[in-house]
N, C-alpha and C positions, 0 to 999 in steps of 0.2 A: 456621831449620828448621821445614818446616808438621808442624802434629800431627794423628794420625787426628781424627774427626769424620764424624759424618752428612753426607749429601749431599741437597740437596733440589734435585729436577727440573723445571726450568718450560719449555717449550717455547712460544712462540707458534707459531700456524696454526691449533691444531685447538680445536674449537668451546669457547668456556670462556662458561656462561651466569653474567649479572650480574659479569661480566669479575671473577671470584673468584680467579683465579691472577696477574691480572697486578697487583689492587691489593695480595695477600700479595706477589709479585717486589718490586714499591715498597718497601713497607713495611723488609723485610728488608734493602734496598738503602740506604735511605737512612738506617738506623737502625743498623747494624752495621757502620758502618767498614770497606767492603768493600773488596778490594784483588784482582785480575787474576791469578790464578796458572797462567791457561792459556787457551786459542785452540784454533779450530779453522778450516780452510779454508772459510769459507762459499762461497768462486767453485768451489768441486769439489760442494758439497752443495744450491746453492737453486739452481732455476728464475726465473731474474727475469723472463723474461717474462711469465709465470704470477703475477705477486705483483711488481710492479715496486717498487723502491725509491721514497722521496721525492727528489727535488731542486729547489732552489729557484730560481728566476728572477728576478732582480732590475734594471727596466729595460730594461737592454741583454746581460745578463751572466747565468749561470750560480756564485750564490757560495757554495750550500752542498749538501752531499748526505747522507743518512743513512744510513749503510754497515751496512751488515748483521753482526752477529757476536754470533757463539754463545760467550759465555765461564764462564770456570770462575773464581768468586770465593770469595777467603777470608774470612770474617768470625768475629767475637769476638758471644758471648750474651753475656747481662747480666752475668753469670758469671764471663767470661770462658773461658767453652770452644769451641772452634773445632767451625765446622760450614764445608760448601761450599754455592755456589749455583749452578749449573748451569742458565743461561739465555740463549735466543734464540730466531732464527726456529728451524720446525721443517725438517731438512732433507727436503727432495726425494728425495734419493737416496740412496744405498749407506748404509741405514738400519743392516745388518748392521755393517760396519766401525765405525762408529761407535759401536756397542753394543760392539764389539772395544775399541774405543779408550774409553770410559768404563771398561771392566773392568780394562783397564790402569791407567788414570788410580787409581781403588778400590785398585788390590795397593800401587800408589806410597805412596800417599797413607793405608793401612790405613784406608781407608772400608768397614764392616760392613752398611752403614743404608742405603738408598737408599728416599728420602718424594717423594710429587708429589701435588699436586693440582688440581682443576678444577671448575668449575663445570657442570650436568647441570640442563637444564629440569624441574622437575615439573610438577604440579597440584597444587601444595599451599599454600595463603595465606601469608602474608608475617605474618599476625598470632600465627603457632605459631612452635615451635623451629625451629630450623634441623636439617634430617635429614642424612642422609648415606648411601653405600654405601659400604661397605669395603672392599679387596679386596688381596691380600695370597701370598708366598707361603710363609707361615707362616700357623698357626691362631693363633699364639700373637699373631701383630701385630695382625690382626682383636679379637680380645676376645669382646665379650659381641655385636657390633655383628650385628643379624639381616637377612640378604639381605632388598631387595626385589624383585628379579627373580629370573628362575630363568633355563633355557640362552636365551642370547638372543644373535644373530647382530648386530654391530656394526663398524662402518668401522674400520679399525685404528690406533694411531696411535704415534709413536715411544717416548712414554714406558709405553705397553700392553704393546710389544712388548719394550720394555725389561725389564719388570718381569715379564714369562714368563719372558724368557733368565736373567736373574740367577736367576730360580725352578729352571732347569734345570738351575744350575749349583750351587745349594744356596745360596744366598746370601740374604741379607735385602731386603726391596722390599716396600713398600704403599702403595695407593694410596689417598686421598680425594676422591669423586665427591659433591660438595655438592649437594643439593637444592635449587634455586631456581626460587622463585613464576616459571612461565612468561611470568608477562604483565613480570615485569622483566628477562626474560632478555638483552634485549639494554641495559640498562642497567646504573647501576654500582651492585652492590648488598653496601655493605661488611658486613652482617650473614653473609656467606656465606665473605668473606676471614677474619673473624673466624675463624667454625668452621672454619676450612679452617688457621689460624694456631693453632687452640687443640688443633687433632687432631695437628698435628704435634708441639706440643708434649708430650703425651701419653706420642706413640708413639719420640721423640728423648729426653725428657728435657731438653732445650736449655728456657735460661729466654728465649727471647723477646721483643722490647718488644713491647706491644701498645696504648699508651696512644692514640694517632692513631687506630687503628683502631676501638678501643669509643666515643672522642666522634663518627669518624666513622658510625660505625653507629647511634647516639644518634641525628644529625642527621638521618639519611635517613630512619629509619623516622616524626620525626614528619614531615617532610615527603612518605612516601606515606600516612599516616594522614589529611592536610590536603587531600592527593587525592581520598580515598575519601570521607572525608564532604562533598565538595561533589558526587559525583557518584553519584545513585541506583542507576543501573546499576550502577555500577561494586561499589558497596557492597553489591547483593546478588549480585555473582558474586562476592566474596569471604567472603559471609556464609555462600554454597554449598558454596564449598571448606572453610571452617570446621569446619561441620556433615559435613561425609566424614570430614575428618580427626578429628575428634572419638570419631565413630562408631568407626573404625579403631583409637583407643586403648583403645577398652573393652572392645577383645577379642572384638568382633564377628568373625562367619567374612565373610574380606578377604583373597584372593590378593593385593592390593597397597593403596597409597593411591590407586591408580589406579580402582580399583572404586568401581560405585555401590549404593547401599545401596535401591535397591527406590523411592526417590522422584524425581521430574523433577528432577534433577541435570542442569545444563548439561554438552554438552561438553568438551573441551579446547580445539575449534574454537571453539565458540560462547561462552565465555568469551574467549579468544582476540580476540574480533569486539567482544564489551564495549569490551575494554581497547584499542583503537585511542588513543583520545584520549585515554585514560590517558598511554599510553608514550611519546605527542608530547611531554605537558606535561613528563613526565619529564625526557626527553631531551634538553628543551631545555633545562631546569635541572640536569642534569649537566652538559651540554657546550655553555656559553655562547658 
């Protein structure tokens, strides 16, 4: 018999900077004795032409393909108190029904909780905390946690949409929008799965492993630290963002961390353009 439990949502497709939701997917995956407790019809939900699958060629022959599926897994915390994981591609279509069919899935299963998160570019150096946006449709889930934006017009995406409808419907849902240094945005930046593994913790109560993740996050930052001090540029557009963010915490007047403080502060672009040869060296030392 499965027991209620939080659910936490990961969708691949939509943008996740410093791939922060798929290295927490991992973690939770391979750490938690997970086990299939439900499907859903991915050939009614994805567009393969648009996002084709992999399959592989071998010689003369066709021997392997990577099938696509969205599933719903049971896992045990440290604890042992059962949570779900709810992950795959993100569907293409009848994004409604699906939201129909997770509500369901919630009444079955007495799920209260639904957590997601992702990773979101900023301007903010890699040598400060990790930030976050919270967003929630409770005040009580949010916390202490203060907007950086204000009304701002954004692409939609299934777990957004999710997390209004359950909002509509009185139910529990919050999201975590990780703050990640733009110039590692397309890289793997485990400092961001971290906070993204330690908010949910927070906000679930679930005790978590985390152990893989803090050495891995250990390991990365000295190796973009080994980055920056071989590369002048590089180090004083990080020394820029430093000094914004700095400013920002002292209570300076700062509609966001995105503002500049009255001195020749680079752009987003222009920092951006630094970090070219940055994000090769990177890039290539993640994905050998």
């Amino acid at each position: 018999m499965l027991l209620p439990g939080p659910l936490v949502v990961a969708f691949d497709g939509f943008f996740d900077a410093g791939m922060a939701q798929r290295l927490l997917v991992e973690q939770l995956l391979e750490a938690g004795d997970a086990t299939v407790v439900a499907s859903f019809d991915v050939d009614s939900l994805i567009d393969y032409r648009s996002r084709r699958p992999v399959i592989t060629f071998d010689a003369n022959r066709y021997v392997d393909y990577d099938d696509p599926a969205l599933l719903l897994y049971h896992l045990l915390d440290r604890d042992g108190q059962t949570y779900y994981v709810l992950t795959g591609p993100e569907p293409d279509y009848r994004w409604e029904a699906v939201i129909e069919a997770i509500t369901a899935i919630m009444d079955d299963l007495g799920i209260t909780l639904v957590a997601h998160a992702h990773g979101i570019p900023m301007a903010v150096p890699h040598s400060r905390p990790v930030g976050m946006t919270v967003h929630g449709t409770d005040e009580r889930l949010i916390g202490e946690h203060k907007p950086v934006f204000g009304t701002v017009q954004v692409p939609a995406s299934l777990a957004a949409l999710l997390e209004m409808r359950l909002g509509e419907s009185s139910r529990d849902a919050v999201g975590f929008s990780i703050h990640v240094p733009h110039y590692l945005a397309q890289s793997t930046f485990h400092d961001a799965a971290l906070t993204a593994l330690n908010a949910i913790v927070d906000v679930t109560g679930l005790n978590l492993p985390n152990d893989a993740l803090v050495e891995a996050a250990r390991e990365g930052r000295i190796q973009i630290e080994r980055e920056v001090e071989d590369n002048d540029e590089v180090r004083e557009a990080v020394q820029a963002l430093e000094r914004q963010y700095d400013v920002h915490l002292r209570g300076l007047e700062r509609p966001s961390l995105l503002a500049g403080e009255g001195e020749d502060l680079p752009s987003a672009d222009e920092i951006g353009a630094d970090f070219e040869d940055f994000l090769r060296t990177v890039d290539e030392t993640d994905n050998p």
